[in-house]
N, CA and C of each residue as an Amber inpcrd file, in Angstrom:
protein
   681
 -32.9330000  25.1000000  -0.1890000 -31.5060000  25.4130000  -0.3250000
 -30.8280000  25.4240000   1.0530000 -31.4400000  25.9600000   2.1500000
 -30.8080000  26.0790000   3.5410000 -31.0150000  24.7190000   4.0240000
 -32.1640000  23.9910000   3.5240000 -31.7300000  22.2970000   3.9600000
 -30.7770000  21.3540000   3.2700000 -30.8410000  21.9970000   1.9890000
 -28.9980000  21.0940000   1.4240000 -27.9310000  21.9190000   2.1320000
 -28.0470000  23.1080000   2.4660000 -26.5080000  23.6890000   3.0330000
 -26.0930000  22.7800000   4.6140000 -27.3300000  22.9910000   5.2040000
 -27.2690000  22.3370000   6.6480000 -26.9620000  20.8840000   6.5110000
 -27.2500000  19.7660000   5.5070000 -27.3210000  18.1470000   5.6210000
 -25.9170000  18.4160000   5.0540000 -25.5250000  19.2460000   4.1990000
 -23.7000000  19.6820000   3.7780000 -22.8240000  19.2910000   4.9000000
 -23.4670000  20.2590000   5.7270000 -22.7240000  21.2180000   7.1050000
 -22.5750000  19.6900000   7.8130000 -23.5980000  18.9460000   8.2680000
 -23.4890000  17.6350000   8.8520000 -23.0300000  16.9240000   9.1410000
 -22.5750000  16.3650000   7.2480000 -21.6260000  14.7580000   6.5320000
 -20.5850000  15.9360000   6.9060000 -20.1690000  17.1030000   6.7310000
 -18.8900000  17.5850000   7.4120000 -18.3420000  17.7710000   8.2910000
 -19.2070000  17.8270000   9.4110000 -18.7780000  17.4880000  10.9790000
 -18.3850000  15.9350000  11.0300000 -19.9230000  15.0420000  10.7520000
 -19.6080000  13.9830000  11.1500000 -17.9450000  12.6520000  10.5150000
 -18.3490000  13.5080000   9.2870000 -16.5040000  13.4350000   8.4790000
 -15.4470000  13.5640000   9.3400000 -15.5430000  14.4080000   9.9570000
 -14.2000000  14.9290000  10.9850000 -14.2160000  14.3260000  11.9890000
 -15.4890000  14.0240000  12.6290000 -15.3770000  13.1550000  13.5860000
 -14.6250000  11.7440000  13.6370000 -15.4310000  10.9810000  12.0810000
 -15.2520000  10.0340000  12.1250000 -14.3750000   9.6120000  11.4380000
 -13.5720000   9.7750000  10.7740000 -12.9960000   9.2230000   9.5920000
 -11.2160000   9.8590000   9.6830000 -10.8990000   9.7920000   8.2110000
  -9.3840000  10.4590000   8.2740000  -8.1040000  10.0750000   7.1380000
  -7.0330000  10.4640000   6.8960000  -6.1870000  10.2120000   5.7270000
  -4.9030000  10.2310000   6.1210000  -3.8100000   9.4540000   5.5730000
  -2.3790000   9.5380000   6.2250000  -1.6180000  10.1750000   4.7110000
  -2.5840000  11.3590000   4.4060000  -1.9350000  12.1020000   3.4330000
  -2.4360000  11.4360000   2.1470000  -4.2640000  10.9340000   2.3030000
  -5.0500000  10.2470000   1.1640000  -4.7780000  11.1650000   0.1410000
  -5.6350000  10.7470000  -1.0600000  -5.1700000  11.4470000  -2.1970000
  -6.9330000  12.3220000  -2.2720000  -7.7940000  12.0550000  -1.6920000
  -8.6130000  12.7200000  -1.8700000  -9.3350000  13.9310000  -3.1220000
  -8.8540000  13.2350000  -3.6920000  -9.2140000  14.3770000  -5.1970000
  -9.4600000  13.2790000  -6.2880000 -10.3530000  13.8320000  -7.1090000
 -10.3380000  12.9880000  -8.3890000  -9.8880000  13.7600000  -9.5040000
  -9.9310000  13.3250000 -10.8240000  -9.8020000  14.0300000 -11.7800000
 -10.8610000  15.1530000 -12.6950000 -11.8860000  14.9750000 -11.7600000
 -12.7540000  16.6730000 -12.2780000 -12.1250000  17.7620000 -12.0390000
 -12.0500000  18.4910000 -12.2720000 -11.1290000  19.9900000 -11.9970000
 -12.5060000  20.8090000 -11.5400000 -12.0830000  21.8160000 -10.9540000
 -13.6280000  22.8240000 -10.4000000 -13.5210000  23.9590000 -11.5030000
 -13.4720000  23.8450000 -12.6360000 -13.4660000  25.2180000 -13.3430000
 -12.6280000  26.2650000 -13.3990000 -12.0300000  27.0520000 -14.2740000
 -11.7020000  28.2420000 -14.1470000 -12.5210000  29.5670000 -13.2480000
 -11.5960000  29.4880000 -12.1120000 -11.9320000  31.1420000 -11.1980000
 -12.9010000  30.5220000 -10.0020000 -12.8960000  28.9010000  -9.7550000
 -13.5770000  28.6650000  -8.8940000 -12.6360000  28.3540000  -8.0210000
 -12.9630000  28.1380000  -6.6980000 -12.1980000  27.3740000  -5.7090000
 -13.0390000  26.4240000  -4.9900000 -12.3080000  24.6610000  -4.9670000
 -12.5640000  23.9790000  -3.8520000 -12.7050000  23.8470000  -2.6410000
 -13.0890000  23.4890000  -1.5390000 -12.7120000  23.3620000  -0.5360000
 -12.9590000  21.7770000  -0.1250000 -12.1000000  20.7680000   0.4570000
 -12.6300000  19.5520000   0.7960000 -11.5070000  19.4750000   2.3240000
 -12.5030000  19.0540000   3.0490000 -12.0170000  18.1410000   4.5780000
 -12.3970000  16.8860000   4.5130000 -11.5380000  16.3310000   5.1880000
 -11.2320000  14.3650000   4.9660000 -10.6640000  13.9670000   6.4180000
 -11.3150000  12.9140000   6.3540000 -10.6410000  12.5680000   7.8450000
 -10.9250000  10.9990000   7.4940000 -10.1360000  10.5420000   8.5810000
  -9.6060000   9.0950000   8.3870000  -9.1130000   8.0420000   9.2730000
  -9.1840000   7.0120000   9.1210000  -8.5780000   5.7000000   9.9420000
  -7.4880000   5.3680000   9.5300000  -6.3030000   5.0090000   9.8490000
  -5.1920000   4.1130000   9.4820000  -4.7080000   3.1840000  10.5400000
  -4.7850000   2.1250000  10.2320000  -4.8330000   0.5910000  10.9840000
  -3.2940000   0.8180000  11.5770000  -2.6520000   0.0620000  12.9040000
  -1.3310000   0.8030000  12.9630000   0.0620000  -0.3860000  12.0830000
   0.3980000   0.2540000  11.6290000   1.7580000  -0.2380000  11.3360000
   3.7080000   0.0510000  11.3860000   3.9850000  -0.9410000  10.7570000
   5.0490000  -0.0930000  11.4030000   6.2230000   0.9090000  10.4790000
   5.5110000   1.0060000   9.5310000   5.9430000   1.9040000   8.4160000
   5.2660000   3.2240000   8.9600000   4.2980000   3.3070000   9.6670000
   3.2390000   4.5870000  10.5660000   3.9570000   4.8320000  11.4240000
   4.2930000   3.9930000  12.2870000   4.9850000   3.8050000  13.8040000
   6.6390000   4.6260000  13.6120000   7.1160000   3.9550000  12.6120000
   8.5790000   4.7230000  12.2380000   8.9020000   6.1160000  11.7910000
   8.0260000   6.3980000  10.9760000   7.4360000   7.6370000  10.3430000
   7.1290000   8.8230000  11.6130000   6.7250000   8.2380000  12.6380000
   6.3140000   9.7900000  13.6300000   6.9630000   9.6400000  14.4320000
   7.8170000  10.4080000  14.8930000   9.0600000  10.7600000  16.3120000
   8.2450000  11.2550000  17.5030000   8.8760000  10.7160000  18.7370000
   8.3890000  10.6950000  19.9520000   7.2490000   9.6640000  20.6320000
   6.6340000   8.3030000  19.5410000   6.7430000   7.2930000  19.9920000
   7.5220000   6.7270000  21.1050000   7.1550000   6.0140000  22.4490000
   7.8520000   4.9800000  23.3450000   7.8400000   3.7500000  23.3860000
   8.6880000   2.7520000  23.3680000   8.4630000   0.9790000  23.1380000
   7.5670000   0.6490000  23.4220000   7.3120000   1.2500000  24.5150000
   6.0160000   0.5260000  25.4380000   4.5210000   1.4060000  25.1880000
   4.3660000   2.0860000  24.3900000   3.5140000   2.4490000  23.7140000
   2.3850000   1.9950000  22.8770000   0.9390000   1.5810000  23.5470000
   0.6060000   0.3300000  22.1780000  -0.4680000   1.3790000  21.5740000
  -0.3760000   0.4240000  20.2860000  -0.5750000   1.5280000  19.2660000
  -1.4120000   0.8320000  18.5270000  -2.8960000   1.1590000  18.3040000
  -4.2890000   0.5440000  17.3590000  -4.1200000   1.0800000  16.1200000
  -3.8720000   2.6560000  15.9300000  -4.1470000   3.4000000  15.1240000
  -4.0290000   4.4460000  14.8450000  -4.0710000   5.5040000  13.4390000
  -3.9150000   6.8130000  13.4720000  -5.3230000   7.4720000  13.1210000
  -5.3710000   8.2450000  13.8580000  -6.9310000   9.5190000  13.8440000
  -6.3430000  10.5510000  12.8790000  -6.4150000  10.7380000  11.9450000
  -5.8720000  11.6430000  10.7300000  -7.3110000  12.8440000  10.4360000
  -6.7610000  14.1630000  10.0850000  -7.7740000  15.2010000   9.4980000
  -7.1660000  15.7880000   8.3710000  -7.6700000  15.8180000   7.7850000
  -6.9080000  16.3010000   6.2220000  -7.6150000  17.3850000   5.4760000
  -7.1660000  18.4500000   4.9520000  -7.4830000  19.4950000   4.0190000
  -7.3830000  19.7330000   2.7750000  -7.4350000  19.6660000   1.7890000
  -7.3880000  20.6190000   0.4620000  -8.5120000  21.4860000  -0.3850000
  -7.3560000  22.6020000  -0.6390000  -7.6640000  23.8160000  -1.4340000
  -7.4520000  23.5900000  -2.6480000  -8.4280000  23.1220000  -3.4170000
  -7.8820000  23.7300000  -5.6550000  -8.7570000  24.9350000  -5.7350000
  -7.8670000  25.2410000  -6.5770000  -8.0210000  26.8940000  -7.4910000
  -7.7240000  26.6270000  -9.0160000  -9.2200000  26.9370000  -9.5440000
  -8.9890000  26.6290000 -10.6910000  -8.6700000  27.3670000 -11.6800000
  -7.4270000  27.4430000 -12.2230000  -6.5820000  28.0570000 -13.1850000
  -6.9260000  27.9930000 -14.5200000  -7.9940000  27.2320000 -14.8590000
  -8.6390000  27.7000000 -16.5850000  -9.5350000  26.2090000 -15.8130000
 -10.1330000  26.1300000 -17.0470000 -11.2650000  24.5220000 -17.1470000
 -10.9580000  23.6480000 -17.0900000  -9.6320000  23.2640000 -17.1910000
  -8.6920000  22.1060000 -17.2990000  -7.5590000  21.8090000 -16.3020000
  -7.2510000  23.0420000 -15.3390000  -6.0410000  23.2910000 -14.7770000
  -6.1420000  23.5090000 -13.4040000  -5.6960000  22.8060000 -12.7350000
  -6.2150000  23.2230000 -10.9140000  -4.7360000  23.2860000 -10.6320000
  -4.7290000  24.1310000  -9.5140000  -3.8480000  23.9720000  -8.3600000
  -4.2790000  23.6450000  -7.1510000  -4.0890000  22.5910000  -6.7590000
  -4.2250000  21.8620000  -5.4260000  -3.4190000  21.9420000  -4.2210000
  -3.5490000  21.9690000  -2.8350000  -2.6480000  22.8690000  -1.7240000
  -3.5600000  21.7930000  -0.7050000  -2.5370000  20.5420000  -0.4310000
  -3.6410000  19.7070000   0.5260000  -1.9070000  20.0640000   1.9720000
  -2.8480000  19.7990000   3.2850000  -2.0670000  19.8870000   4.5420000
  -3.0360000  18.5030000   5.1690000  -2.5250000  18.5010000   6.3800000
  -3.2400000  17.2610000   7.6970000  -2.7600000  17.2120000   9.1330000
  -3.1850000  16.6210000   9.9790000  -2.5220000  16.0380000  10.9970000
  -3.1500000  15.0390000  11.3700000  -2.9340000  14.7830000  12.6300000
  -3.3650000  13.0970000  13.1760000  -2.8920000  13.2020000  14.5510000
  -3.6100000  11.9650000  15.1130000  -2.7890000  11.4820000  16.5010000
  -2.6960000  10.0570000  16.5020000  -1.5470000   9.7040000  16.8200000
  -0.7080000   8.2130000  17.1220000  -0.0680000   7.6610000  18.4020000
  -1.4190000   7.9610000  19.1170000  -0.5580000   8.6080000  20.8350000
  -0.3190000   9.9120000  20.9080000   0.7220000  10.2220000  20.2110000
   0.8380000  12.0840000  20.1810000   0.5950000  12.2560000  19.1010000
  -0.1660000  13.6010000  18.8120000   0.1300000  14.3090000  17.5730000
   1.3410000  14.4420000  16.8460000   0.6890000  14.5700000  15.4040000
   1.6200000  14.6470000  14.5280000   1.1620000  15.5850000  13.4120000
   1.8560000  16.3550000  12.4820000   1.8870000  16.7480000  11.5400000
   1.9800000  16.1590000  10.4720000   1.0320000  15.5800000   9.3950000
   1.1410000  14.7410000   8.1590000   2.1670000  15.7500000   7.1930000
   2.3300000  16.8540000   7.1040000   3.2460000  17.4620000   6.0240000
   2.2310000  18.3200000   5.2150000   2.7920000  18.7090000   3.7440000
   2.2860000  19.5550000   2.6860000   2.2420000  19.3220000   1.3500000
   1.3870000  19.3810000   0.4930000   1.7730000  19.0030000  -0.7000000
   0.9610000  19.9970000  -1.5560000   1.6430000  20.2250000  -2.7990000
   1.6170000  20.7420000  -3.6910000   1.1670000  20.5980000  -5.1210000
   0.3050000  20.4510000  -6.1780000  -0.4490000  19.8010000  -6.8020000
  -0.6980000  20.5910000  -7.8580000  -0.0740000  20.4520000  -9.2400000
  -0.8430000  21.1270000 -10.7410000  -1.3660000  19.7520000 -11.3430000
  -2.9590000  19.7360000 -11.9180000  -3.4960000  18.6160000 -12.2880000
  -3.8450000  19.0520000 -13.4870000  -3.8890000  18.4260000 -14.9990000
  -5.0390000  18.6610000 -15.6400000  -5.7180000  17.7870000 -16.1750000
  -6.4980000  18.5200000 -17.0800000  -7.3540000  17.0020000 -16.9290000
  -7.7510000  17.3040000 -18.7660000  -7.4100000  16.1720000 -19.1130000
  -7.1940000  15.8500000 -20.5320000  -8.9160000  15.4530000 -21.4460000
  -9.5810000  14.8200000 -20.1850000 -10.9420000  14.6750000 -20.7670000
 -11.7970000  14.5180000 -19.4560000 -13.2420000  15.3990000 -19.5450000
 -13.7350000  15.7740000 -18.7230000 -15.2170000  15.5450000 -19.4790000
 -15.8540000  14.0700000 -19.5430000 -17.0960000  14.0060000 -20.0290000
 -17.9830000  13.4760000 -19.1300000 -18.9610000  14.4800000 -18.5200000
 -19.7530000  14.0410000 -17.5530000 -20.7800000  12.9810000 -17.8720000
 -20.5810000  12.3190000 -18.7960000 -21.8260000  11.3160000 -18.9960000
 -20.8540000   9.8330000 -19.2070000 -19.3820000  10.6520000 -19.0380000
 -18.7800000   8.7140000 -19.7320000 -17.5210000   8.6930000 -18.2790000
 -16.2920000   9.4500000 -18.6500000 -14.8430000   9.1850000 -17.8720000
 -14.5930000  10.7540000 -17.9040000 -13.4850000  10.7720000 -16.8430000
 -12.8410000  11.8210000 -16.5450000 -11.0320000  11.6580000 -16.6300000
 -10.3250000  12.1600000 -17.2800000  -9.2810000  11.5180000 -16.9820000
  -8.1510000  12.6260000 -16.6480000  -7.3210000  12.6870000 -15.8810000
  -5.9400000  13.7470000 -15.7170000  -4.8850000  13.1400000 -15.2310000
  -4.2190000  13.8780000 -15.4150000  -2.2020000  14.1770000 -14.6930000
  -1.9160000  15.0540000 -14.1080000  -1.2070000  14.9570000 -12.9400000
  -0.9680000  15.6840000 -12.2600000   0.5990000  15.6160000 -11.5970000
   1.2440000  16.8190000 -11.8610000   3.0200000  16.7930000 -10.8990000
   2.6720000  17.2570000  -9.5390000   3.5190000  17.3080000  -8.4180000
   3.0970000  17.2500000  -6.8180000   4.3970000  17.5410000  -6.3450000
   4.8260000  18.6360000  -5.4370000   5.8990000  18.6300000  -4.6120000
   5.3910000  18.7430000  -2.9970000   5.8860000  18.1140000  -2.2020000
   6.0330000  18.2460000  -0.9590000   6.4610000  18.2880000   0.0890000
   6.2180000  18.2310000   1.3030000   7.3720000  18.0020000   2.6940000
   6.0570000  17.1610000   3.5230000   6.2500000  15.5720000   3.5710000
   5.7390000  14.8910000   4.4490000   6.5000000  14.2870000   5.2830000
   6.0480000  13.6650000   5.9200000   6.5600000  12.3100000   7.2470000
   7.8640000  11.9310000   6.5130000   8.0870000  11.5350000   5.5630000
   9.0300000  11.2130000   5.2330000  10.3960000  12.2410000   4.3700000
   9.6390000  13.3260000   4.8560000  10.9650000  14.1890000   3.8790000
  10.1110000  14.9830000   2.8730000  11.4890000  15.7140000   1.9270000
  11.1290000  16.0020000   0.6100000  10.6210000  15.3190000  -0.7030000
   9.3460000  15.4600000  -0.7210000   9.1770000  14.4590000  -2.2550000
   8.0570000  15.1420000  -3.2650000   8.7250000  14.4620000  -4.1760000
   8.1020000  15.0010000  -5.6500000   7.6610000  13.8300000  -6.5850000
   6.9980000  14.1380000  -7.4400000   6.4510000  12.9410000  -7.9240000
   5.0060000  13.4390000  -8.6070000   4.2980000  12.4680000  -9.3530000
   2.9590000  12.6100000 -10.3330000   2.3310000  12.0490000  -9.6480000
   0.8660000  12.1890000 -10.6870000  -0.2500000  11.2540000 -10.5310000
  -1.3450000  11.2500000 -11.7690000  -1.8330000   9.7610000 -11.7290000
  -2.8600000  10.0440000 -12.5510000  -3.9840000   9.9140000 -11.8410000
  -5.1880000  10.0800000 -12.7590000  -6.6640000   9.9210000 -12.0820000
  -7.5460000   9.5330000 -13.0590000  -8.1740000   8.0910000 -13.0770000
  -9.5880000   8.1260000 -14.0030000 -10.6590000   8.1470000 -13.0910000
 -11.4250000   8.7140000 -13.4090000 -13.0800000   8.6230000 -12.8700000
 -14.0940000   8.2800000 -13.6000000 -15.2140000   7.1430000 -13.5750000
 -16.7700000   6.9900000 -14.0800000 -17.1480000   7.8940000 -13.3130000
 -18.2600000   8.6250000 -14.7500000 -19.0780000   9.5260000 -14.0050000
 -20.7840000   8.7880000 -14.4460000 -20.6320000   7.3630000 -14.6070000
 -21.9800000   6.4440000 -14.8260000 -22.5750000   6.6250000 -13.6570000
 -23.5720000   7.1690000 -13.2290000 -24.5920000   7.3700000 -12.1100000
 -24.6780000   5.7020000 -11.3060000 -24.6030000   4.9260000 -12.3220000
 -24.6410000   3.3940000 -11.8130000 -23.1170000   3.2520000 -10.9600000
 -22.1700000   3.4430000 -11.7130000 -20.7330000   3.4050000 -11.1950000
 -19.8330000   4.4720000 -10.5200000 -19.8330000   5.4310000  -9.4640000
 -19.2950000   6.2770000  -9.4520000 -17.8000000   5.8210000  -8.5850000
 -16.9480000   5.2160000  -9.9280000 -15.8520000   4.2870000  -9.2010000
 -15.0070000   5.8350000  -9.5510000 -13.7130000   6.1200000  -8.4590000
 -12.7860000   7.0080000  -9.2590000 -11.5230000   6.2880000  -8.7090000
 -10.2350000   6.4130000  -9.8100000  -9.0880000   5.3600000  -9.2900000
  -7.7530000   6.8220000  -9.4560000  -6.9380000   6.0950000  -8.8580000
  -5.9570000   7.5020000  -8.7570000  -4.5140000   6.4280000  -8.4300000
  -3.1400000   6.7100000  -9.1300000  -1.9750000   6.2360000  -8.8740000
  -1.1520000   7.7120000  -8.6760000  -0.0030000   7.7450000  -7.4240000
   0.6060000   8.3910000  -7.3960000   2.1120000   8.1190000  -7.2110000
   3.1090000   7.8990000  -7.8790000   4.4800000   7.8130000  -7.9840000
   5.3290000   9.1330000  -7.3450000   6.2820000   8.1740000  -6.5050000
   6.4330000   9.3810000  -5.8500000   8.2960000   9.2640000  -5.8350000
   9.1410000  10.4310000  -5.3440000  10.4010000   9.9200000  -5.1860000
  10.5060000  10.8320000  -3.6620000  10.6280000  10.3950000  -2.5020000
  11.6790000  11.1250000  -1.4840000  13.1340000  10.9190000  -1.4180000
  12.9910000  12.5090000  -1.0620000  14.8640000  12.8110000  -1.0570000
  15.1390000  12.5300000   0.4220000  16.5190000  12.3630000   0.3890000
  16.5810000  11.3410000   1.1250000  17.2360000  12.7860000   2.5390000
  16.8230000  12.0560000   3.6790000  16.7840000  12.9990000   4.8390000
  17.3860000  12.4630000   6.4880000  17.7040000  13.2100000   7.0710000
  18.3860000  12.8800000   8.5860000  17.0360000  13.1040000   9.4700000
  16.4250000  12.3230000  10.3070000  15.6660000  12.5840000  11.3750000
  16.4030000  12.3080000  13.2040000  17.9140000  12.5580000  13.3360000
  18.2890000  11.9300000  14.4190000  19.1170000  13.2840000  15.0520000
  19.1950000  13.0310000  16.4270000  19.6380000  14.3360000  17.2730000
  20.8590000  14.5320000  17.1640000  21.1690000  15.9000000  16.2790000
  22.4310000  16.8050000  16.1390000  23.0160000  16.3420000  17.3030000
  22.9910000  16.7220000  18.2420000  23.9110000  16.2840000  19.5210000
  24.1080000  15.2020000  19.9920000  23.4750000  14.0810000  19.3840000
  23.9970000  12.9220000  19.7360000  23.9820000  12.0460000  18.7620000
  25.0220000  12.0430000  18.2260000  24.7970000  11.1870000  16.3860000
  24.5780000  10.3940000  16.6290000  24.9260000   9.1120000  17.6990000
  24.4670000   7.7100000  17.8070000  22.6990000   7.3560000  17.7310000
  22.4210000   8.7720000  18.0240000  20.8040000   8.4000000  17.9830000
  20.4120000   9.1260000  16.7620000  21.3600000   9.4570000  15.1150000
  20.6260000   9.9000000  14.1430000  20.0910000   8.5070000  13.4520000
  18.9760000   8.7840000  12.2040000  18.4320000   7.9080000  11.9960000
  18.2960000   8.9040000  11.0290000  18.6760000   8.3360000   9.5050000
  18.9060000   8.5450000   8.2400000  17.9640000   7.9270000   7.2360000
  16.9500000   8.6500000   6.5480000  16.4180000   7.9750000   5.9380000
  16.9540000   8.6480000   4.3230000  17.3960000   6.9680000   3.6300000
  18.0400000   7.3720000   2.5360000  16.6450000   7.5180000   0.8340000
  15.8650000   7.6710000   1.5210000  15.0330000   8.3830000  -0.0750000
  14.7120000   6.8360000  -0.8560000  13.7520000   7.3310000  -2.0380000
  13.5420000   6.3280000  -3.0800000  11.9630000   6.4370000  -3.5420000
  11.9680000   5.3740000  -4.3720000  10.6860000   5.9490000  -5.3420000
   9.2990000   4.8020000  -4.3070000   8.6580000   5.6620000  -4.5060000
   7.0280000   4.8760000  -4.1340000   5.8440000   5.0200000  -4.5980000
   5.2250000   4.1130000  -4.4590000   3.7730000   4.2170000  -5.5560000
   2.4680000   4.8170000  -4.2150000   1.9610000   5.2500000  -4.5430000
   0.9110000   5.3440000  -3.5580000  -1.0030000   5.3720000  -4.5390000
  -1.2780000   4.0720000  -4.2780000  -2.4640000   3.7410000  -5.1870000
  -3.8750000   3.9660000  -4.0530000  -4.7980000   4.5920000  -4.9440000
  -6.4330000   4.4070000  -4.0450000  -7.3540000   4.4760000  -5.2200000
  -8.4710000   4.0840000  -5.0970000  -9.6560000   3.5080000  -5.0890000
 -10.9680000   4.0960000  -4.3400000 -11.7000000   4.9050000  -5.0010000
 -13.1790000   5.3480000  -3.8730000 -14.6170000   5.4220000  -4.8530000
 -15.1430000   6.1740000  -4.3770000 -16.6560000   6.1480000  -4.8040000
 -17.1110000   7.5650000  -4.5170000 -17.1510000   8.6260000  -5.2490000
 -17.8490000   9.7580000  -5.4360000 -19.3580000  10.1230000  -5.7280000
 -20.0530000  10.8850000  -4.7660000 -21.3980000  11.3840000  -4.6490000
 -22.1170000  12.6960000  -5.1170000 -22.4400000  13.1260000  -5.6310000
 -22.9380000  14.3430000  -5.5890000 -23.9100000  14.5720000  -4.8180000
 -23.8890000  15.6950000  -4.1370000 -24.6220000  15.7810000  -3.3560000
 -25.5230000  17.2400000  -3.3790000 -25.1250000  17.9100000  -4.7040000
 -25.2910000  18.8500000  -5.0070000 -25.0180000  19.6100000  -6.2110000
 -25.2880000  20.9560000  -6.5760000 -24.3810000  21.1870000  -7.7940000
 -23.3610000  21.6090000  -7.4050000 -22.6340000  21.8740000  -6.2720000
 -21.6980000  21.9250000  -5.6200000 -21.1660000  21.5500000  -4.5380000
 -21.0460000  19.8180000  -4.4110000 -20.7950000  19.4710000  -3.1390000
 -20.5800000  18.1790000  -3.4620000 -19.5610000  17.5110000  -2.9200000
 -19.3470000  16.2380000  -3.2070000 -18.7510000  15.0100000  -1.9190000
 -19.5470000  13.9920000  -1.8970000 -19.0180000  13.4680000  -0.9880000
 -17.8730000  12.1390000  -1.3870000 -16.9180000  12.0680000  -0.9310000
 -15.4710000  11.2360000  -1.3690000 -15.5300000   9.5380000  -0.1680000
 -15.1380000   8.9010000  -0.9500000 -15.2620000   7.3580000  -0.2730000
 -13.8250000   7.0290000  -0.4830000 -12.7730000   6.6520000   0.0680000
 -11.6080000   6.5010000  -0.3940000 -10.8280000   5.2230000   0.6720000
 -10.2620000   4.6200000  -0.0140000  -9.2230000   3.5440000   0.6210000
  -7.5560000   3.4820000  -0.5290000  -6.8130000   4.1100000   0.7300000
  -5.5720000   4.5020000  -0.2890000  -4.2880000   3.6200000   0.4510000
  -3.8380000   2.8550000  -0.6460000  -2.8030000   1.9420000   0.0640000
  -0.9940000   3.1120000   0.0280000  -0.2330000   3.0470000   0.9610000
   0.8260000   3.9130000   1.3010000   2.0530000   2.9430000   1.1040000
   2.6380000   3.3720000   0.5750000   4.1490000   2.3160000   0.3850000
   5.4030000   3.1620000  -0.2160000   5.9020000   3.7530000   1.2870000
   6.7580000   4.9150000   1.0580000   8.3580000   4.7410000   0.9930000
   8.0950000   2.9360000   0.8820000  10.0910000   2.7800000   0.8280000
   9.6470000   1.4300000  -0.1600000  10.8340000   1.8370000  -1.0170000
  10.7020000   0.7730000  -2.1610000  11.7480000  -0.5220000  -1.6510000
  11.3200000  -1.2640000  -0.9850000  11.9790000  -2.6950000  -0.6920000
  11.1920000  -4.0330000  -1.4000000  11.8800000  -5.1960000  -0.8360000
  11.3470000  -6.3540000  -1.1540000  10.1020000  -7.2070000  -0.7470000
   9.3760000  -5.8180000   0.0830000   8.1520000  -6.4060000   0.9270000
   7.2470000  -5.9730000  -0.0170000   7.1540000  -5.0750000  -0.6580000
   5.9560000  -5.3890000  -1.9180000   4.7890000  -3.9430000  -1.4220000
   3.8790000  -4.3370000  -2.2840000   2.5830000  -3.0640000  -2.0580000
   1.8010000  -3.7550000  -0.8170000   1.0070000  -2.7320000  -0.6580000
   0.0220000  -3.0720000  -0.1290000   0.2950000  -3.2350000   1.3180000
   0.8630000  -2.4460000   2.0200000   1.9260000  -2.5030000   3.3850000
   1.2740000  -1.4850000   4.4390000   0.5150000  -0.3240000   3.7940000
   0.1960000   0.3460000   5.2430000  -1.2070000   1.3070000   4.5120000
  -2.4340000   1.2970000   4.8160000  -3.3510000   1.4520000   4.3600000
  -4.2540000   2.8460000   4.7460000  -5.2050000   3.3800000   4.6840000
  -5.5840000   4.3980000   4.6840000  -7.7740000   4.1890000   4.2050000
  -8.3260000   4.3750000   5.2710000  -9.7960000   4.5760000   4.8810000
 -10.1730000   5.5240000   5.8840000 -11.0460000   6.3480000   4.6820000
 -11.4090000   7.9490000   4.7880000 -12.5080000   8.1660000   4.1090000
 -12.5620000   9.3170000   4.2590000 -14.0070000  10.2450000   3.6840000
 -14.1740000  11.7750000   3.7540000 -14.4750000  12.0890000   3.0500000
 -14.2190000  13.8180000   2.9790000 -15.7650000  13.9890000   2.1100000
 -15.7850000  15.8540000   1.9660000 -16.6820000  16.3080000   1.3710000
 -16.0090000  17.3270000   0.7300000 -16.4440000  17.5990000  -0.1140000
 -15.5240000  18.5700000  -1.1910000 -16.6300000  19.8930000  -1.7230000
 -16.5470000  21.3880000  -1.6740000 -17.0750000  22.3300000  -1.6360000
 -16.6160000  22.9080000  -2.7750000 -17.7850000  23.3610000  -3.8480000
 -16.9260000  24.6680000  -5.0270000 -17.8500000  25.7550000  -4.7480000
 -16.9310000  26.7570000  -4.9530000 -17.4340000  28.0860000  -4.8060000
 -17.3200000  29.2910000  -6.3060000
């Protein structure tokens, strides 16, 4: 038992080290039970772009930019067998640090058969990079020992927000809101009867224009703890 806690302890350092999320979705649709609580850390790569680049203030032109180093958190608390509340936070560095934001998360989960699929819904409020936003999600998961695929869509709407200096309006910069999808794709492990390790690649597409999906990307890895 103290050698599964310690090889735990490990993939969770080396997680943080290596990896990271630009506000991944890191959760699937298992719920942890009534009266339990989760714990999962995630950390992550994001390739740089310029939907990333626009998104964090105090960037300089001449600034070159590979990538974001992201660390990510969430807490569920499980509110009956079916019902979580989820409480994910993050940050990162892009040159300078940044604050990824907060989000807010009631999931449930409609079917929970450990030998076939897992499936839920979930509503979400938050304050990220981009403002105020609210929005769902769904989640299916195989729980086929052969397949441990889990898929997750999240629809989102930000309200629309000012990021530019009160004292000098010529330099405000207005971002006017709108709906976005935010889709991922991973591979879940057990690693325990309480411990799970998360594989995730989550595509980000936080302004609904004519450039389409698939615009600013996200690969990570976390480990997820019930207590």
């Amino acid at each position: 038992m103290k050698r599964r806690a310690l090889v735990s302890l490990l993939l969770v350092a080396a997680t943080f080290l290596g990896l990271g999320c630009f506000m991944g979705h890191m959760t699937t649709a298992r719920p942890v039970g009534e009266g339990k609580v989760g714990l999962t850390g995630a950390a992550g790569f994001v390739p740089a772009n310029k939907i990333l680049e626009d998104a964090v203030e105090g960037l300089d032109a001449d600034d070159e930019v590979f990538g974001a180093i992201n660390l990510q958190g969430r807490l569920d608390i499980g509110l009956s067998d079916s019902l979580d509340l989820g409480l994910s936070t993050g940050a990162g560095v892009l040159v300078i640090p940044y604050w990824m934001g907060a989000e807010a998360e009631l999931k449930y989960c409609f079917v929970n058969d450990p030998d076939s699929v897992s499936l839920a819904a979930g509503v979400d409020l938050g304050l990220t990079l981009f403002g105020l936003t609210a929005g769902g999600a769904l989640y299916l998961d195989s729980n086929l020992p052969y397949l441990p695929l889990h898929l997750s869509a999240r629809p989102q709407y930000a309200f629309a927000s000012s990021n530019g200096d009160e004292e000098d309006p010529e330099d405000e910069e207005d971002y006017e809101g709108g709906f976005s999808i935010n889709l991922a794709a991973g591979l879940h492990f057990d690693l325990g009867d309480s411990t799970r390790l998360l594989l995730e690649a989550t595509s980000f597409n936080p302004t609904a224009d004519d450039e389409g999906l698939f615009r600013l990307w996200s690969f990570g890895a976390g480990v997820q703890f019930v207590f």
